[in-house]
N, C-alpha and C positions, 0 to 999 in steps of 0.2 A: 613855274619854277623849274621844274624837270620834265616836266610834263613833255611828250613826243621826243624824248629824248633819248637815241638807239642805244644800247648797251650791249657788250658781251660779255658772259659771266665769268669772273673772275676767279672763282671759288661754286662750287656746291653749295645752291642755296634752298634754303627750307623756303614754300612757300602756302597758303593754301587754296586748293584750286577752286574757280568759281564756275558754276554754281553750287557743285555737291560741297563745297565747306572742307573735304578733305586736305590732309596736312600730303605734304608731296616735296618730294627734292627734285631740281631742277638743274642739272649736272654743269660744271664749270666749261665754258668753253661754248653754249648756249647762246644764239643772240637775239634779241629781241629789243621792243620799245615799251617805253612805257605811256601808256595809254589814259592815265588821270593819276593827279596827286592831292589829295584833297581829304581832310581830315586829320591828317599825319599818316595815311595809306597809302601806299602806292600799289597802282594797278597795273599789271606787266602784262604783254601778250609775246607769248613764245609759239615756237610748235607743237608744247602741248598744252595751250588753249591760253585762257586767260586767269589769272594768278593773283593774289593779296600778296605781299611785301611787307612785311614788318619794316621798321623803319630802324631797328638793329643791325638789316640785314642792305642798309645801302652801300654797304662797301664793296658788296659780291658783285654790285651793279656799276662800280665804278663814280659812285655819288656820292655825296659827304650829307650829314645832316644839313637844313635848314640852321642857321644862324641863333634863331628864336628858339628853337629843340634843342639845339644844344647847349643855350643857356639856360632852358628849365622855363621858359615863359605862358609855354600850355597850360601852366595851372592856375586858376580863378583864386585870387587875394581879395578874403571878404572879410580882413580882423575878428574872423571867428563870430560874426551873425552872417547866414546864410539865408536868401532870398527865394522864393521858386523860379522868378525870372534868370538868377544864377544858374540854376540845375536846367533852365531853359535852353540859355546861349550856350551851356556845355554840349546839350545836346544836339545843338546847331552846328557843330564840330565833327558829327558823326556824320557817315557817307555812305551809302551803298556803291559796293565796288564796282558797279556797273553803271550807277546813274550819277549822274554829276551833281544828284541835287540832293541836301543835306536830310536825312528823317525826317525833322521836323515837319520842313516845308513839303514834304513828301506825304505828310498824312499820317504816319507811321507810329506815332508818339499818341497814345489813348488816354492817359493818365500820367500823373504826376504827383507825387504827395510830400512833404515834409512831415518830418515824426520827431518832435522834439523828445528826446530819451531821459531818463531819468539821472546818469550818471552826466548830462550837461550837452553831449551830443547830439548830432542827427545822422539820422537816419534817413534814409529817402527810397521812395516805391515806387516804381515806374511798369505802367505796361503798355506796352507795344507790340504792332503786326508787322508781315511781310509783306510785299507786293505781292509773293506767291506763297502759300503753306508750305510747298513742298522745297523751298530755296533752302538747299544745305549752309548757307551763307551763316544763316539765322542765328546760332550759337557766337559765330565771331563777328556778328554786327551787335549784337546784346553786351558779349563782352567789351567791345570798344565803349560800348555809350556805360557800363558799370564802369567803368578806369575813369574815364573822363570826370563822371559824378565824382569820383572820390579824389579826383585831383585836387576837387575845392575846399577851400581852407574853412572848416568847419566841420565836412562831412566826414565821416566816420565809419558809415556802412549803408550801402548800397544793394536793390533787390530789382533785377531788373527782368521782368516776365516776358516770354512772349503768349502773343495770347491770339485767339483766333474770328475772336466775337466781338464787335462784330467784322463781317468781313471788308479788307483792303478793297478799294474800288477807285480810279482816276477823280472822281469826285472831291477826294477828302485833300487831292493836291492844292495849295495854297497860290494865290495867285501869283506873287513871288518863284512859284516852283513853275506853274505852270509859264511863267516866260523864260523861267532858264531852258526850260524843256522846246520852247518851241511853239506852245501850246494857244499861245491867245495873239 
């Protein structure tokens, strides 16, 4: 969609740098490309390095929302029963901003639980790893896949951990992932 697609910034934009996770402004008049668009993320590379993009912030980039985004259609309509395959394909939606292939099929995703709640809700537990422990990423990739979960029509609150045990390894890439990667 936008994907390789050059820009110069139009505005000062917030963005956060990958891989330390830091939040960081990216001064207007900047030019760069963007390098993957996948999830509702976009991944910038400028001169100073490679970046996350909120997708509030596609105007600095000279891009308009996707069509689907701007009508509200990322969120999962389950007339209020919620499935784990639901909280699944949400999280098929999530991306690490470097790899083109979604968590799930990445390995990433450990756990998953539904917690039917007492006042009619759910609740949902998730725990997940990094490729690497020390990827500053980790906070705003956890956060994406919390937003996503609670987009779905049912859910209510969302806990989304990361967790270290056991350890990420190319092994646990799905074979799905491992041909987008390259791999088989």
């Amino acid at each position: 969609m936008h994907q390789h697609t050059e820009f110069k910034l139009t505005r000062d934009c917030e963005v956060t740098l990958i891989p330390s996770g830091q939040k960081f402004t990216v001064p207007a008049g900047t030019p760069g490309v963007v390098t993957q668009t996948l999830g509702g993320n976009y991944t910038i590379a400028t001169s100073y390095g490679l970046s996350q993009v909120a997708d509030r912030n596609l105007d600095a980039l000279g891009l308009e929302q996707p069509a689907a985004k701007a009508e509200g259609k990322n969120a999962a309509k389950t007339n209020g029963e919620v499935s784990e395959e639901d909280v699944w394909n949400q999280l098929r939606q999530c991306y690490d901003p470097e790899i083109p292939v979604n968590i799930v099929d990445l390995g990433l995703v450990y756990d998953c639980r539904l917690i039917k709640k007492d006042d009619g809700g759910t609740r949902v537990e998730v725990k997940m790893t990094l490729t690497a422990p020390g990827c500053g990423m980790g906070p705003a990739i956890a956060h994406d896949a919390q937003a996503k979960i609670l987009s779905i029509d049912g859910i209510d609150d969302a806990d989304v951990q990361l967790v270290w045990d056991p350890p990420w390894n190319q092994n646990m890439i799905s074979e799905a992932g491992r041909m987008k990667l390259g791999m088989i």
